[in-house]
Structure formats: structure tokens, C-alpha cells
N, C-alpha and C positions, 0 to 999 in steps of 0.2 A: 128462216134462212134456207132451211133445205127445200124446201116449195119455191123459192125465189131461185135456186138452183136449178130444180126440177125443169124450172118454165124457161131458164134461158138456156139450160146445156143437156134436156136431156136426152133430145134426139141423138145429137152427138155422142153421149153416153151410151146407149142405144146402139149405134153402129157400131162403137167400137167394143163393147163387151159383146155382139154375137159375134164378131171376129172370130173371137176364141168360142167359148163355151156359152155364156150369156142366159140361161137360166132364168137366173136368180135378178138381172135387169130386168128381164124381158115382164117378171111375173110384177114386178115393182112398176115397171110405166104402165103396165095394164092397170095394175090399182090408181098411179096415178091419171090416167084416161078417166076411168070412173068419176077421179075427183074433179077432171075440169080441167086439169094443169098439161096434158097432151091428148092429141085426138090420136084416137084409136085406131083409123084407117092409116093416121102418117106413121104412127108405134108400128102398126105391122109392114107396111110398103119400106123401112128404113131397117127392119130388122131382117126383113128379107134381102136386101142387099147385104146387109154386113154377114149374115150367115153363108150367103151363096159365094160372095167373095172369098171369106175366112175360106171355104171349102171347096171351091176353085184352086184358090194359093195352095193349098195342102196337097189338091189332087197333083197340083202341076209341081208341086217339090218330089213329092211321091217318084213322077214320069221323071225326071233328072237326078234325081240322086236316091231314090228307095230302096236301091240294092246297098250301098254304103249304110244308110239308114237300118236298114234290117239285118244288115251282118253285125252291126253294134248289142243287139237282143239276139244270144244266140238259142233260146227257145224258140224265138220267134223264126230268126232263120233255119233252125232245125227243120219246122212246120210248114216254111214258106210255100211247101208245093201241094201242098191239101188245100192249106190258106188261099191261093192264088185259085186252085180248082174251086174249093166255093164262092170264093169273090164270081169269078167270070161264070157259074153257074146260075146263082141266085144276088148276083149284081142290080138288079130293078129294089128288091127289096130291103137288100142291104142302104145300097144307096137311098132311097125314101127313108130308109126307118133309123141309120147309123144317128142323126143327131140326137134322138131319144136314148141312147145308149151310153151311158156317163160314161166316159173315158174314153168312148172312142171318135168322141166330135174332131178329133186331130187324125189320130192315129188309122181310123177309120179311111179318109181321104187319101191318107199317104199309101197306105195298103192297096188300094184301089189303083191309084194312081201308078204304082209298081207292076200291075196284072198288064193283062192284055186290054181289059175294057175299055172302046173306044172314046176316045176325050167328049165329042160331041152328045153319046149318050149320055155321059156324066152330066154332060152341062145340063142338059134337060130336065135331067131325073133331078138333080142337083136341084133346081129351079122349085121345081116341083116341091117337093123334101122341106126347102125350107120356106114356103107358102103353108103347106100344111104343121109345121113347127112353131112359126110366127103367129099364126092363128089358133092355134090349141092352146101354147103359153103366154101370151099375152091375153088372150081370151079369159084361161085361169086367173090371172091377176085382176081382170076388170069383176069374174063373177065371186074373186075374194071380196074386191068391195063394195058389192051388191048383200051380200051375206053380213060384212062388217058396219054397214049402212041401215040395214034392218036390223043388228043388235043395239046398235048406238045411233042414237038423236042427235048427236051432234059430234059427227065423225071430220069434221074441219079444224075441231078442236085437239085431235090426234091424230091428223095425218099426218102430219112431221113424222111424231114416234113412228106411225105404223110403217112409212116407207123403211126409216132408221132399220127397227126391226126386223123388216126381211131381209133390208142387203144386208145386216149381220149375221143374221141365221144363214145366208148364201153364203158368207165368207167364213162364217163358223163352221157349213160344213164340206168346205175344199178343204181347208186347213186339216180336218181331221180325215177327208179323203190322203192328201198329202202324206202325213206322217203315217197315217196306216202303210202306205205305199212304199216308205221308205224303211217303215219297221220289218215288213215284206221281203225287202230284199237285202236288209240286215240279214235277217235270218236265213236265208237262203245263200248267200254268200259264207255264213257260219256252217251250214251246212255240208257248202263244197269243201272247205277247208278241213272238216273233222274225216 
């Protein structure tokens, strides 16, 4: 059933999870590439779009409304002008390396987006960024099941499970990024108050 999935939606799926963050997709259609069920050249040309879009949209909410955005985090606005000195200092590297950095596949763009950094370089470095993202994690997923392939003889027989297994463990560990975040700022909120 989820192979019958995999082969009819899961380019689809694909764009739309690098939208956001996408990980945990990305390493999941590289295993499925492996097995046959998407090619590997369309897994990355499709996650490249939806990652460069995703962060396009973000950069360009950033430009319209980032200041409203970052007055809501007032650490963040505290910082804004260091933050904004670095961004527009080491902006090449930021932008290439931001979607490797959990948590700030969002937050990263928007920031960006708030600076001075001209849109056009974004677009580019942007481009760039996530060419190099698409091919390193979906890469990792096909050389999971290269490795899964040479333990077991007969990995057709559990690739259902195996894919199951990672998008659980992906969504096992946001959920536990989440509450950590939320425990975070519990606490810090108890803080201010005492």
C-alpha cells in the first residue's frame, strides 16, 4: 500500500514537504529511488524547487513584514542589529548553509529577508543552497539503501516497513523538537514572572 503510494504521489509529497523543512521526505524518496519506485534525478530537480520556493516565500515575507515578525521575539529584536550585521556580512554562507541548520529553514529566510541583502543575490545563492541540500539528503537516503540492500537479500520484502520507519522516526523527532521548544519557553516565561 505504501509503495502503491510512494509511485503515485510521491513527487508531490516531495515538493510539498521541502516546502517546509523536508528532511525526513527527502532521505525517504532517496531510499525509495534506490528501490525503483522514483528516480533519483526527478527526487532531486522536484525537491529543488520546493526547497527554493519554500525559501523564496520566506525570504519575501521577511521583505514585507520582518520587522512586525521580529518585534513579536523580543530576544530576537533585542539582537536584531548584530543579527542583521551578520546576515549582510556572511550572507553567501549563511544562505548556502541555513537549510542544514534545523530550525532555521524558516526563520533563517525571514531574517534574511528583513536585512539589507539584495533579493536577486538570495535568489541565486538560494538556488544554489538548495541544489547542494537536495543532493547530499536525498543522496543520504539512496546510500541508506545501498547499505540496507547489502544487509538484507531481500529488501522488497520490507520496504513498506523501512520507508514507515523513517517518516516515523522524522516525525518522532519534530514532535520531540516541538515540545522541547515549548518546554523552553515555559520555562522562560516562569522565569520572567518570578
Amino acid at each position: 500500500m505504501i509503495t502503491a503510494f510512494v509511485v503515485s504521489y510521491g513527487y508531490l509529497a516531495i515538493f510539498v514537504g521541502t516546502l517546509l523543512e523536508g528532511e525526513t521526505i527527502l532521505i525517504a524518496a532517496g531510499f525509495a529511488a534506490h528501490r525503483g519506485l522514483l528516480s533519483l534525478p526527478m527526487v532531486v530537480l522536484v525537491a529543488i524547487a520546493g526547497a527554493t520556493l519554500g525559501d523564496q516565500l520566506a525570504f519575501l515575507l521577511g521583505r514585507w513584514k520582518g520587522e512586525a515578525l521580529i518585534a513579536r521575539f523580543p530576544a530576537l529584536a533585542k539582537r536584531k542589529p548584530q543579527i542583521h550585521a551578520f546576515l549582510e556580512r556572511y550572507d553567501l554562507l549563511f544562505i548556502l548553509t541555513v537549510r542544514f541548520l534545523y530550525g532555521l529553514r524558516i526563520a533563517g529566510p525571514v531574517l534574511l529577508g528583513s536585512s539589507q541583502v539584495p533579493l536577486l543575490r538570495f535568489a541565486v545563492l538560494n538556488v544554489i543552497g538548495a541544489t547542494m541540500w537536495a543532493m547530499l539528503i536525498s543522496g543520504a537516503g539512496y546510500a541508506f539503501g545501498l547499505v540496507i540492500s547489502s544487509l538484507i537479500a531481500d529488501v522488497e520484502r520490507i520496504e513498506a516497513i523501512v520507508l514507515i520507519v523513517i517518516l516515523s522516526l522524522g516525525a518522532a523527532f519534530w514532535v520531540w523538537q516541538r515540545s522541547r521548544a515549548r518546554m523552553g519557553k515555559k520555562a522562560t516565561m516562569k522565569k520572567r514572572r518570578a
